[in-house]
N, CA, C and O atoms as a GROMACS GRO file, in nm:
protein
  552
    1UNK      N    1  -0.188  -2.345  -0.655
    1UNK     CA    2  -0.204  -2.222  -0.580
    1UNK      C    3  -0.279  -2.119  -0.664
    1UNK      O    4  -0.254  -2.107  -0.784
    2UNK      N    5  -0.372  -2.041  -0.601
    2UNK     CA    6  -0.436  -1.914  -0.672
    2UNK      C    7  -0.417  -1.848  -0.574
    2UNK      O    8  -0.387  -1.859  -0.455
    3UNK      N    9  -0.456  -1.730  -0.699
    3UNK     CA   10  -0.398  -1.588  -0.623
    3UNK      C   11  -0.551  -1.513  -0.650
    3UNK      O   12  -0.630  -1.502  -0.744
    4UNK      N   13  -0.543  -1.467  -0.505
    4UNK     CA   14  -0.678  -1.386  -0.462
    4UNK      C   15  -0.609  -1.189  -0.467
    4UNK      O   16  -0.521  -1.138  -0.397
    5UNK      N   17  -0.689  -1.128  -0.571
    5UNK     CA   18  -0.672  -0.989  -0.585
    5UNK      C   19  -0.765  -0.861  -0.568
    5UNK      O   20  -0.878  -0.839  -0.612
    6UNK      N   21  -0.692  -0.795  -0.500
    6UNK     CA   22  -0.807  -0.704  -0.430
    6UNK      C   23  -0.858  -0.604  -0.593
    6UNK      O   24  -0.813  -0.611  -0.708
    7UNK      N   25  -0.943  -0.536  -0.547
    7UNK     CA   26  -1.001  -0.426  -0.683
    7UNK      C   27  -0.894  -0.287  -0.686
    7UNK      O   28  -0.867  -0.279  -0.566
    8UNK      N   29  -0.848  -0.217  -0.727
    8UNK     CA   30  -0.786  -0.123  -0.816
    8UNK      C   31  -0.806   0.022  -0.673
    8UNK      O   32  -0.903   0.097  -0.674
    9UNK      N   33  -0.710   0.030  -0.582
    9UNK     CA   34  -0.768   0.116  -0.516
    9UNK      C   35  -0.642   0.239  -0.583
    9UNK      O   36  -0.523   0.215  -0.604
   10UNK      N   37  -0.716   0.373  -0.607
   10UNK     CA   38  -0.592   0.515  -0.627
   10UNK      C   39  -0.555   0.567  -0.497
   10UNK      O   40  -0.635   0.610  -0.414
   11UNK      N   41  -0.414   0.560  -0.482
   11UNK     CA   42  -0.353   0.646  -0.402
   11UNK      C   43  -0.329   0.763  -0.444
   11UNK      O   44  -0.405   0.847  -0.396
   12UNK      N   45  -0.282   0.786  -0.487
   12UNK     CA   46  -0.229   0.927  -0.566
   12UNK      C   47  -0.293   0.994  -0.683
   12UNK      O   48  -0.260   0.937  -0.787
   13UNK      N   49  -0.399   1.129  -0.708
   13UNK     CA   50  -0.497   1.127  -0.775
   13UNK      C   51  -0.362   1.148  -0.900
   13UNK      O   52  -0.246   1.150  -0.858
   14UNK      N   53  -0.384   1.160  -1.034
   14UNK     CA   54  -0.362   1.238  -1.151
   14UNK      C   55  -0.336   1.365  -1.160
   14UNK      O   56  -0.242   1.414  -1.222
   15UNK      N   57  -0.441   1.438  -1.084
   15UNK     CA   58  -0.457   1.591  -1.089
   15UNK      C   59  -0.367   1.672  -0.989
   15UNK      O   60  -0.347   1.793  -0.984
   16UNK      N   61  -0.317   1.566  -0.908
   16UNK     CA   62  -0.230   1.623  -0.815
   16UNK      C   63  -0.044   1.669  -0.861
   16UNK      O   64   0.054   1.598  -0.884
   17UNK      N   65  -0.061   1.794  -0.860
   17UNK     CA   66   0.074   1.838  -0.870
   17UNK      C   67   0.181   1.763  -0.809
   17UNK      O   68   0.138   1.684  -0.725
   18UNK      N   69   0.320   1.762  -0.826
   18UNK     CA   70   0.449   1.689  -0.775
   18UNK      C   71   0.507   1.784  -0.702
   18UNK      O   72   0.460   1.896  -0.720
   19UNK      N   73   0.641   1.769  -0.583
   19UNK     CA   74   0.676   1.856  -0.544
   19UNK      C   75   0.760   1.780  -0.596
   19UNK      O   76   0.754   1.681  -0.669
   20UNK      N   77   0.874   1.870  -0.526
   20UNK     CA   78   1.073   1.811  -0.542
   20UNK      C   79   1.079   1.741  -0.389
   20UNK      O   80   1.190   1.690  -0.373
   21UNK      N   81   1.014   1.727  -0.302
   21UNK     CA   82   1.025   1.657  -0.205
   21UNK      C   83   0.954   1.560  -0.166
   21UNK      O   84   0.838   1.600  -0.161
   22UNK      N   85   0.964   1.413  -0.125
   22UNK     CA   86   0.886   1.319  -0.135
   22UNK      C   87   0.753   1.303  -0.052
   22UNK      O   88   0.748   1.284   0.069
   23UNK      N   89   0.666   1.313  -0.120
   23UNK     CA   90   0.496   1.387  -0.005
   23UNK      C   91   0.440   1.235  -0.048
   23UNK      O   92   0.420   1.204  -0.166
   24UNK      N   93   0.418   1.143   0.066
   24UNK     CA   94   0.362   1.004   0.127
   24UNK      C   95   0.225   1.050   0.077
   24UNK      O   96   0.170   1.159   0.090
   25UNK      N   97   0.173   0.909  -0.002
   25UNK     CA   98  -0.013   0.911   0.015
   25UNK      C   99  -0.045   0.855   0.148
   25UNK      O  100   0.034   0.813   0.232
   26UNK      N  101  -0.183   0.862   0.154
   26UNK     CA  102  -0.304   0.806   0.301
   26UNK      C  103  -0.232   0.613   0.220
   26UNK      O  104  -0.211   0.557   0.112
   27UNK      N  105  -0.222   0.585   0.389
   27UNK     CA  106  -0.181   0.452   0.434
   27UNK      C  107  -0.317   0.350   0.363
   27UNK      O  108  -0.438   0.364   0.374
   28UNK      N  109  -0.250   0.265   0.302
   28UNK     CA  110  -0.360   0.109   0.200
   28UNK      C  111  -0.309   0.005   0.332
   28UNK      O  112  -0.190  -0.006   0.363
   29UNK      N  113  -0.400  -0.055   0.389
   29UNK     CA  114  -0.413  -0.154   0.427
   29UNK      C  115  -0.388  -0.269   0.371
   29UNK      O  116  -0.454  -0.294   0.270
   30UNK      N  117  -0.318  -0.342   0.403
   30UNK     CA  118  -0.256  -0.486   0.369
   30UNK      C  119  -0.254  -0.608   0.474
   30UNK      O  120  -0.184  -0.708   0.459
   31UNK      N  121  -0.354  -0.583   0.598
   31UNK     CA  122  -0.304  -0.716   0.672
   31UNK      C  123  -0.336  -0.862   0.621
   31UNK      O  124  -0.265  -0.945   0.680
   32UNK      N  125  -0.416  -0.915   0.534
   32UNK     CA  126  -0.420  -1.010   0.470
   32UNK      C  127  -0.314  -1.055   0.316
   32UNK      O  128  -0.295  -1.164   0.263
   33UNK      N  129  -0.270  -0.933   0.285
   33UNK     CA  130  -0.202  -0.956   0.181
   33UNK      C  131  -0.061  -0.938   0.154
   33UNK      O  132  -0.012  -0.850   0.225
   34UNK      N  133   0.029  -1.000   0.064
   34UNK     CA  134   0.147  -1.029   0.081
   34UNK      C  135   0.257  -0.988  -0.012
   34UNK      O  136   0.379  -0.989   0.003
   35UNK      N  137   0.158  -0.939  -0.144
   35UNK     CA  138   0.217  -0.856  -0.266
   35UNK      C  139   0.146  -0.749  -0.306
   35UNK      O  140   0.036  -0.772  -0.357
   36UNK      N  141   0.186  -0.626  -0.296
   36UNK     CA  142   0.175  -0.480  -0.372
   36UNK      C  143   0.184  -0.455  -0.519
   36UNK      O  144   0.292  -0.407  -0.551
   37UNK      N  145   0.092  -0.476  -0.626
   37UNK     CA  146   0.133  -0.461  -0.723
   37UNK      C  147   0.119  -0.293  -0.762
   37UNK      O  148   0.006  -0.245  -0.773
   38UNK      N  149   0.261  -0.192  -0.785
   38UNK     CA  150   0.149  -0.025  -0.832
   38UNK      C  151   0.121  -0.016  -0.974
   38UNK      O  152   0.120  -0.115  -1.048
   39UNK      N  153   0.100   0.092  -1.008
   39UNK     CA  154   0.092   0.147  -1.158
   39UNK      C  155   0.140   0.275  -1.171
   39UNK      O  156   0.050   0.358  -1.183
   40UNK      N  157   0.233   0.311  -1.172
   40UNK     CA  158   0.221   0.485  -1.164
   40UNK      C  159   0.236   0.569  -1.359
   40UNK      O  160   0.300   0.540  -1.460
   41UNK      N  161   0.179   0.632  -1.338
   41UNK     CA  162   0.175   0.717  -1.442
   41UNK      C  163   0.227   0.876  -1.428
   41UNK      O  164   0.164   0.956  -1.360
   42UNK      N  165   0.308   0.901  -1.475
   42UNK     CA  166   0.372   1.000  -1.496
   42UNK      C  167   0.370   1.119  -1.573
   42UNK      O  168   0.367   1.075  -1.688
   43UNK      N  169   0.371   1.235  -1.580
   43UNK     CA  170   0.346   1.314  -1.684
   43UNK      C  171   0.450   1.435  -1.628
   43UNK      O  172   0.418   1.515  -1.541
   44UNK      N  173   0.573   1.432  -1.690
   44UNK     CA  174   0.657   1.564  -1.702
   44UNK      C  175   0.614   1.676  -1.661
   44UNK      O  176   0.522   1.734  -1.718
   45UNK      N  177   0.682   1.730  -1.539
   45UNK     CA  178   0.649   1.871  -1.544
   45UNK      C  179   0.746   1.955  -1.636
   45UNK      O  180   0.789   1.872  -1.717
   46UNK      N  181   0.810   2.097  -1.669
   46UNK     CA  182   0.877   2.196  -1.672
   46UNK      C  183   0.940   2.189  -1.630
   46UNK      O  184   0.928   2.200  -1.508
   47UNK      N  185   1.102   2.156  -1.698
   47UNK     CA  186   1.241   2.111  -1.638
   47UNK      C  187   1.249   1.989  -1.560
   47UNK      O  188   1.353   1.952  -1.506
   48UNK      N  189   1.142   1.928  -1.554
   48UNK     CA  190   1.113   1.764  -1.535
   48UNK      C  191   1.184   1.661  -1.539
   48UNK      O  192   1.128   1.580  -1.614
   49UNK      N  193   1.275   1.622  -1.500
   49UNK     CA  194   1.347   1.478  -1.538
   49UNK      C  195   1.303   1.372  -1.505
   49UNK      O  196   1.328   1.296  -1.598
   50UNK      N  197   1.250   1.316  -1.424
   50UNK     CA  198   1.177   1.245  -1.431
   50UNK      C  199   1.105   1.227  -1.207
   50UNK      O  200   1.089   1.317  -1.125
   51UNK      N  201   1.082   1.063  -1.190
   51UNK     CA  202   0.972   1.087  -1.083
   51UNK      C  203   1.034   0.978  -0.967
   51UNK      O  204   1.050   0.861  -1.002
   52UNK      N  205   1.067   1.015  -0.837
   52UNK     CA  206   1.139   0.911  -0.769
   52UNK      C  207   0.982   0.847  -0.713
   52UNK      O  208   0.883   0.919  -0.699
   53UNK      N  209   0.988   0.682  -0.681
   53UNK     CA  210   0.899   0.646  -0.600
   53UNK      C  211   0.967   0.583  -0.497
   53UNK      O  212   1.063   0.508  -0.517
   54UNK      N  213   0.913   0.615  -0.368
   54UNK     CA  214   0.999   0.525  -0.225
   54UNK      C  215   0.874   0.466  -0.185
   54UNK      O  216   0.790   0.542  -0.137
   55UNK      N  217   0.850   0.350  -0.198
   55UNK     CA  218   0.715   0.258  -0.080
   55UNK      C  219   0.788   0.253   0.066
   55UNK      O  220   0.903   0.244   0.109
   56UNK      N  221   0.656   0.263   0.116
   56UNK     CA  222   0.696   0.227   0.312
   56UNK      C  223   0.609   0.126   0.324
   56UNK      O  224   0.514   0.110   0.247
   57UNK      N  225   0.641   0.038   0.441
   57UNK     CA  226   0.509  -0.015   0.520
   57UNK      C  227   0.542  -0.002   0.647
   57UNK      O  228   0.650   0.041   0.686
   58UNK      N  229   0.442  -0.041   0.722
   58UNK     CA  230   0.416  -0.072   0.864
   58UNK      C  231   0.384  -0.174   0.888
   58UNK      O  232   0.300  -0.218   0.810
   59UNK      N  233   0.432  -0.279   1.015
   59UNK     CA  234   0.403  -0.352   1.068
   59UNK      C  235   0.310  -0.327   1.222
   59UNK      O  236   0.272  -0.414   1.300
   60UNK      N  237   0.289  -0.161   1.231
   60UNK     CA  238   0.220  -0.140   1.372
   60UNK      C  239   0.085  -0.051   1.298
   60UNK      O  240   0.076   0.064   1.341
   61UNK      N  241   0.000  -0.084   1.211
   61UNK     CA  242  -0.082   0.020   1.187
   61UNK      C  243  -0.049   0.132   1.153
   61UNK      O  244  -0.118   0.231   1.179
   62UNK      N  245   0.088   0.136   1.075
   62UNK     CA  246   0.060   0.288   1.086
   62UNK      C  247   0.143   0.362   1.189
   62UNK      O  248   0.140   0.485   1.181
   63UNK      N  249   0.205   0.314   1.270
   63UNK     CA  250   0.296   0.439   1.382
   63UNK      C  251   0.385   0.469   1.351
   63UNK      O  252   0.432   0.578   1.384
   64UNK      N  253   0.468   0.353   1.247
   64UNK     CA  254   0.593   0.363   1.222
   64UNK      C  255   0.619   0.296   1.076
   64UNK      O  256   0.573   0.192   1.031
   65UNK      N  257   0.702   0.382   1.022
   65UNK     CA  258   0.734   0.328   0.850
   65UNK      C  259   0.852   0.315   0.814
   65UNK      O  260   0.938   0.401   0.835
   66UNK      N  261   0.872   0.207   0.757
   66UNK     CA  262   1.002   0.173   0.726
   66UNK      C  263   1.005   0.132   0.567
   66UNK      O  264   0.900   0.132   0.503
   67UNK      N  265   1.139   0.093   0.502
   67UNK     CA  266   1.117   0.125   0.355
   67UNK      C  267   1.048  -0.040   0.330
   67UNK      O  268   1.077  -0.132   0.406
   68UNK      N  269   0.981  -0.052   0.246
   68UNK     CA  270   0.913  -0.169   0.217
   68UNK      C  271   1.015  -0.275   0.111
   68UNK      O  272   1.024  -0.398   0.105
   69UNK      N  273   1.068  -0.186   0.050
   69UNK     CA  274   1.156  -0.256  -0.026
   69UNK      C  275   1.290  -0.248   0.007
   69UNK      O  276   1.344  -0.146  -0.037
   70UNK      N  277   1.371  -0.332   0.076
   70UNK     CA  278   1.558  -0.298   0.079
   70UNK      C  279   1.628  -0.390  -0.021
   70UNK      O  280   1.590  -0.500  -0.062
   71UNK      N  281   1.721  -0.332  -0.046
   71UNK     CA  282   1.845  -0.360  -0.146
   71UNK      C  283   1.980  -0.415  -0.065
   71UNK      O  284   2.009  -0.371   0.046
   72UNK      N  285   2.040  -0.494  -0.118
   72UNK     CA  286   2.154  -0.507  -0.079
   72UNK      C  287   2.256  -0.434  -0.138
   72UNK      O  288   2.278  -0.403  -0.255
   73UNK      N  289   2.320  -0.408  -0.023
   73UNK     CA  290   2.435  -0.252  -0.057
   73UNK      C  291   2.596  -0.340  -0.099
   73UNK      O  292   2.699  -0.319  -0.036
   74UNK      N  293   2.587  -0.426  -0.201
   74UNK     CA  294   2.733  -0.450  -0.227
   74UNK      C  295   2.841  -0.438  -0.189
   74UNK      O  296   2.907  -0.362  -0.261
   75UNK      N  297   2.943  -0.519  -0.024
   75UNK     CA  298   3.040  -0.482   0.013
   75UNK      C  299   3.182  -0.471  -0.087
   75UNK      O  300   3.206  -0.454  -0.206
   76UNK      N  301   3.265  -0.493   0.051
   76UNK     CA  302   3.428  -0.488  -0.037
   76UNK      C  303   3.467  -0.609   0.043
   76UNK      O  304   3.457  -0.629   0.164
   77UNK      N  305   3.508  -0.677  -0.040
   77UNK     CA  306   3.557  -0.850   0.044
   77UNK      C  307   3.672  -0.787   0.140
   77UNK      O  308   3.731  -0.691   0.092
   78UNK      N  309   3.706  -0.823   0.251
   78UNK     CA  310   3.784  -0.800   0.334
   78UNK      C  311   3.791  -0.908   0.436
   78UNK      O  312   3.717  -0.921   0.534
   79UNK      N  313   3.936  -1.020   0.384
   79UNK     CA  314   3.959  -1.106   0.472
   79UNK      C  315   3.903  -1.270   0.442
   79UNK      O  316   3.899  -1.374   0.508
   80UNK      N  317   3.875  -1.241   0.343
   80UNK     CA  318   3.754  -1.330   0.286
   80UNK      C  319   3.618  -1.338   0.331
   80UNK      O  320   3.556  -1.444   0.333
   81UNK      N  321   3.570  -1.229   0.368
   81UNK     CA  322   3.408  -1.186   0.394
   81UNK      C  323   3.391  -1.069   0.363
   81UNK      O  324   3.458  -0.966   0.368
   82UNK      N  325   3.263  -1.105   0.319
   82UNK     CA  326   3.202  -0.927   0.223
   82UNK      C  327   3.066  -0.918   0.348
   82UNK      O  328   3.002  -1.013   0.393
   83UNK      N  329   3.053  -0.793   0.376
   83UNK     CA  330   2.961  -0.730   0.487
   83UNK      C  331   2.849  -0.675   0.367
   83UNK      O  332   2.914  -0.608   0.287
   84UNK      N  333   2.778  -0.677   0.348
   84UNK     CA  334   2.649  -0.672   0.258
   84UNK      C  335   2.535  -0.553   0.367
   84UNK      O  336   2.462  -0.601   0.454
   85UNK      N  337   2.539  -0.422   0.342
   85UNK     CA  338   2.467  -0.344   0.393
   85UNK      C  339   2.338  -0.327   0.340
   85UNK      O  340   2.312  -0.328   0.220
   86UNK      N  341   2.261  -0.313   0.426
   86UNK     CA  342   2.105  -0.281   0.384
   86UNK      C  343   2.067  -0.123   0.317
   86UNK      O  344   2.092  -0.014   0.368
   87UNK      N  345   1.995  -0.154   0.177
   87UNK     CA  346   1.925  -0.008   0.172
   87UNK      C  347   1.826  -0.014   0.094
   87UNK      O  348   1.788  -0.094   0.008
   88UNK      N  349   1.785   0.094   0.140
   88UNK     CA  350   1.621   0.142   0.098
   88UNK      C  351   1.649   0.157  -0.097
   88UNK      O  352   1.725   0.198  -0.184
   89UNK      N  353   1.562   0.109  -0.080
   89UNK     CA  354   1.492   0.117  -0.286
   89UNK      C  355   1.424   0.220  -0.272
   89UNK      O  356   1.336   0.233  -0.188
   90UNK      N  357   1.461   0.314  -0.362
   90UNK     CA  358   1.389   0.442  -0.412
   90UNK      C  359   1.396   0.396  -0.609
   90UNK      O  360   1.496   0.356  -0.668
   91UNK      N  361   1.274   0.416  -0.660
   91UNK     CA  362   1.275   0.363  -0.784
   91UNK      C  363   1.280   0.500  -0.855
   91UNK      O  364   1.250   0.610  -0.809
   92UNK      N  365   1.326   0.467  -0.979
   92UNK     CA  366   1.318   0.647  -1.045
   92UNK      C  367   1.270   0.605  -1.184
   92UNK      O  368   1.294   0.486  -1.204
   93UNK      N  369   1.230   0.645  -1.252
   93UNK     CA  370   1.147   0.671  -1.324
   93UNK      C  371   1.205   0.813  -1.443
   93UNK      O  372   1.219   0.929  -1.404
   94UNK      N  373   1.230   0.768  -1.589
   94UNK     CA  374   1.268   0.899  -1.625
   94UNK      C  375   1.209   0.883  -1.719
   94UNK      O  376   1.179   0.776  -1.772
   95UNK      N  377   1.165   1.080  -1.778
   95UNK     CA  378   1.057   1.033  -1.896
   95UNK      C  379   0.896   1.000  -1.871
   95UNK      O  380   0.876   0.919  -1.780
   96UNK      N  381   0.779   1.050  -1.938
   96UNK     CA  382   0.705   1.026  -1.897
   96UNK      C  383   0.630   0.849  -1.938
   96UNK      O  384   0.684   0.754  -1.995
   97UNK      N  385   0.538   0.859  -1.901
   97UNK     CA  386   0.469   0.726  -1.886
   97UNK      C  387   0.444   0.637  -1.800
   97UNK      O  388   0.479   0.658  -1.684
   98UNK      N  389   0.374   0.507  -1.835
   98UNK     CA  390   0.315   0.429  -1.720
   98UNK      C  391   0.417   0.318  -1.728
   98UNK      O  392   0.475   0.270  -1.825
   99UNK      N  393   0.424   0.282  -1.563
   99UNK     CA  394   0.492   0.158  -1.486
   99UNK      C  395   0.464   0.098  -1.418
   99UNK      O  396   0.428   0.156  -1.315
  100UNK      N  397   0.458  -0.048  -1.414
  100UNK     CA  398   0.394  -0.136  -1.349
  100UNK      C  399   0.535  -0.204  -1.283
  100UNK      O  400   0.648  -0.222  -1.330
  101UNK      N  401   0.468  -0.235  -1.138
  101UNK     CA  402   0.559  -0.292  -1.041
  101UNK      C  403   0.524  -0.357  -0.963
  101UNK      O  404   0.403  -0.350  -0.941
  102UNK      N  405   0.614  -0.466  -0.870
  102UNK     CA  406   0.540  -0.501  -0.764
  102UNK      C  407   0.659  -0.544  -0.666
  102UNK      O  408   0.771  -0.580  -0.703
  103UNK      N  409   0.602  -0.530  -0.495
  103UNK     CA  410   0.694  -0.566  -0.402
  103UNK      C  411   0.614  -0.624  -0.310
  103UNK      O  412   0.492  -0.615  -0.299
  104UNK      N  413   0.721  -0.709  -0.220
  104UNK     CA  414   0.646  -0.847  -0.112
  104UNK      C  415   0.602  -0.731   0.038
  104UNK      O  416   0.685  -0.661   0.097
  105UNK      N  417   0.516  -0.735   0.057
  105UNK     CA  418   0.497  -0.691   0.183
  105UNK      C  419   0.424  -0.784   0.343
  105UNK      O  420   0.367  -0.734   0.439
  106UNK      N  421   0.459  -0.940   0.313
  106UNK     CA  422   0.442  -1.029   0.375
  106UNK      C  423   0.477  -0.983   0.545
  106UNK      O  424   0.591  -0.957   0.584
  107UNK      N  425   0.346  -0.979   0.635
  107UNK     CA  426   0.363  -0.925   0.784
  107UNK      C  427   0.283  -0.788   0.793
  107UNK      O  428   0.188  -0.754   0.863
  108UNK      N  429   0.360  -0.721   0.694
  108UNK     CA  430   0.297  -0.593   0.697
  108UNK      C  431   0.112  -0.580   0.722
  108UNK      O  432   0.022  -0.661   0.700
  109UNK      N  433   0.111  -0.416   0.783
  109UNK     CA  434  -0.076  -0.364   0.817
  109UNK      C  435  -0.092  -0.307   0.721
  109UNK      O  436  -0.198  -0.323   0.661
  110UNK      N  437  -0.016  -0.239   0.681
  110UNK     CA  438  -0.027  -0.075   0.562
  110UNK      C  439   0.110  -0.064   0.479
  110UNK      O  440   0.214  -0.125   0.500
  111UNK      N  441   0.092  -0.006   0.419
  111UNK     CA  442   0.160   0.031   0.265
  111UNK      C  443   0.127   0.193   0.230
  111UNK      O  444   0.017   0.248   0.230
  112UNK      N  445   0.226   0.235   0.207
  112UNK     CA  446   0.201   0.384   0.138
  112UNK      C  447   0.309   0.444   0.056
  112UNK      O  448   0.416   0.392   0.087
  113UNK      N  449   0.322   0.530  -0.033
  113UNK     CA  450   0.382   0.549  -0.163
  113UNK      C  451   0.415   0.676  -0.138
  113UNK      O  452   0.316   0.749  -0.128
  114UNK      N  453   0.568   0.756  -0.118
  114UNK     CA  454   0.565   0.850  -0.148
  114UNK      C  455   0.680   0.912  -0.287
  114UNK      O  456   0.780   0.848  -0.318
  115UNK      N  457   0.648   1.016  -0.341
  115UNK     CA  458   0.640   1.054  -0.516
  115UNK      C  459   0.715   1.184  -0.429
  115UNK      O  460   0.703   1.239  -0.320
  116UNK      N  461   0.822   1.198  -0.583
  116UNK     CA  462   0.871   1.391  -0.613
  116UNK      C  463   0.909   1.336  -0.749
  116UNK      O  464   0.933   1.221  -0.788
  117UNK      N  465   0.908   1.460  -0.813
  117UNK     CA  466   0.974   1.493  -0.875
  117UNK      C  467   1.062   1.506  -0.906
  117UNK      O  468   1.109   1.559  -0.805
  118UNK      N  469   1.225   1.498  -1.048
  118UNK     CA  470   1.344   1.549  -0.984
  118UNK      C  471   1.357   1.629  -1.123
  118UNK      O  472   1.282   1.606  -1.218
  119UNK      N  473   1.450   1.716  -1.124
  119UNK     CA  474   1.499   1.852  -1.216
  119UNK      C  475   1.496   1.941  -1.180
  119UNK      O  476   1.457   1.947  -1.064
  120UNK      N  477   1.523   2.041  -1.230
  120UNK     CA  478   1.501   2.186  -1.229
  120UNK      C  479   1.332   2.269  -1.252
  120UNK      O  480   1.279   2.351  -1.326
  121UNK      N  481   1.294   2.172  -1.117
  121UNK     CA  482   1.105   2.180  -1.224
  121UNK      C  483   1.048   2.363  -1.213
  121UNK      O  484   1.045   2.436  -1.114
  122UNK      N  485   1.016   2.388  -1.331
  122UNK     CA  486   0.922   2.513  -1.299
  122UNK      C  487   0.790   2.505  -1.272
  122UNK      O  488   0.734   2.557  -1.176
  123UNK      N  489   0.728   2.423  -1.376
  123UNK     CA  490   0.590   2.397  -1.395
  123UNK      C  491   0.574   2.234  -1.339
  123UNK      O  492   0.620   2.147  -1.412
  124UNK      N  493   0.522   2.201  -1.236
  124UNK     CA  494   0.490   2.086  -1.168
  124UNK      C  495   0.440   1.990  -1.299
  124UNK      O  496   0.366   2.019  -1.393
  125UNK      N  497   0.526   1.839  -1.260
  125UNK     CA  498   0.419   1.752  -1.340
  125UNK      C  499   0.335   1.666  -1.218
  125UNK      O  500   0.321   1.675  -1.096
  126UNK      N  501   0.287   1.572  -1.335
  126UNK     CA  502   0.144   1.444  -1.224
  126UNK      C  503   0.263   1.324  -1.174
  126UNK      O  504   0.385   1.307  -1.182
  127UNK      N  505   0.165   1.267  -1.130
  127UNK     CA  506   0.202   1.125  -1.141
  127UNK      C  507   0.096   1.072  -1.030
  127UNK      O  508   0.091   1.104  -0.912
  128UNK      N  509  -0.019   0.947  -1.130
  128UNK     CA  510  -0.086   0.917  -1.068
  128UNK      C  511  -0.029   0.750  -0.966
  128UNK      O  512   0.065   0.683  -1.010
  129UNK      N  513  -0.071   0.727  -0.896
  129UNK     CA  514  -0.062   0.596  -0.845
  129UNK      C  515  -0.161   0.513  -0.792
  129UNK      O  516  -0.226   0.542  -0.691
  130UNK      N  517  -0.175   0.409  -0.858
  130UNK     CA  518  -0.252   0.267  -0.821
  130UNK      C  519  -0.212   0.216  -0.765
  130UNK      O  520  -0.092   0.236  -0.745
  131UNK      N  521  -0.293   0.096  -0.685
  131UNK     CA  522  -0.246  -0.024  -0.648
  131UNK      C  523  -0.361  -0.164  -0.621
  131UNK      O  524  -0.478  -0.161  -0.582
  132UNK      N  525  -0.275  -0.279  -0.658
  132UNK     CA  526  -0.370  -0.398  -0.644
  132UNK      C  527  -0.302  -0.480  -0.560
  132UNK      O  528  -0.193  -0.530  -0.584
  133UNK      N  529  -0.368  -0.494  -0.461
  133UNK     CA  530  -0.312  -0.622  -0.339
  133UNK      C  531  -0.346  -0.768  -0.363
  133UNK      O  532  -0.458  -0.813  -0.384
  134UNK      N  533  -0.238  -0.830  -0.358
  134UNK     CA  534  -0.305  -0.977  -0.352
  134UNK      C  535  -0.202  -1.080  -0.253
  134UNK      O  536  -0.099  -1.046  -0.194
  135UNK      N  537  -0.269  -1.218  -0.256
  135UNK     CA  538  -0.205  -1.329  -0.188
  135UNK      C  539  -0.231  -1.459  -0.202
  135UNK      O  540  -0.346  -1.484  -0.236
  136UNK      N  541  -0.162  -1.545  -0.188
  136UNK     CA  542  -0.183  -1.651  -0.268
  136UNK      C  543  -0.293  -1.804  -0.141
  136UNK      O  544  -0.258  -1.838  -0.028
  137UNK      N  545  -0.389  -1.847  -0.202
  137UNK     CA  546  -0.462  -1.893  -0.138
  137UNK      C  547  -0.501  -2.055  -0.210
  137UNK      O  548  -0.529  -2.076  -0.328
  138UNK      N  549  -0.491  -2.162  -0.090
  138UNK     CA  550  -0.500  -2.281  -0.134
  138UNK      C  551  -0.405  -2.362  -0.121
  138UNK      O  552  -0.416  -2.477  -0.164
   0.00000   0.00000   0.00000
């Protein structure tokens, strides 16, 4: 099997300030591809702790977003069955610097990344974001 990879597209410039609330980049197209690899780079703002990332995708173009990545929510055995709840992955990030990641987005049209900040921020930091799509062919 090889893996076919798209070129280095930026979602999220560098120069762009952070809020404390999670602000989505413009939707990356994925209908051929099946893994999201990002890069994000980080740079501390002022009272800065560090940088949450939540991915979405869509399976309709774009109308509707749901979290791209879910977690299993660890029940409480009861009866001899454990109920295993679904939840959204929000990744956090503390401290500045770069992180490389990747999640399956197999079905999916689009992909998009949204970033905050968390602390007591005065002075906004960055955080840039990449991404490279690929899928496996052969």
């Amino acid at each position: 099997m090889a893996y076919r990879k798209s070129g280095r597209t930026e979602l999220r410039a560098a120069s762009l300030a952070l809020t404390t609330s999670l602000v989505a980049t413009d939707p990356l197209a994925v209908v051929a591809d099946s893994t999201v690899t990002l890069e994000t780079l980080y740079a501390v703002g002022t009272g800065g702790t560090g940088v949450e990332v939540y991915p979405e995708a869509s399976i309709d173009d774009g109308a509707t977003w749901d979290p791209a990545v879910t977690a299993l929510d660890p029940g409480t055995p009861s009866g001899g069955a454990v109920t295993l709840g679904l939840a959204a992955a929000t990744y956090a990030q503390t401290g500045a610097g770069r992180r490389l990641w990747s999640f399956d987005v197999p079905g999916a049209t689009h992909v998009r990344v949204s970033v905050k900040e968390t602390g007591a921020v005065t002075v906004a930091g960055t955080c840039r974001v990449r991404a490279v799509t690929s899928r496996q062919e052969g």
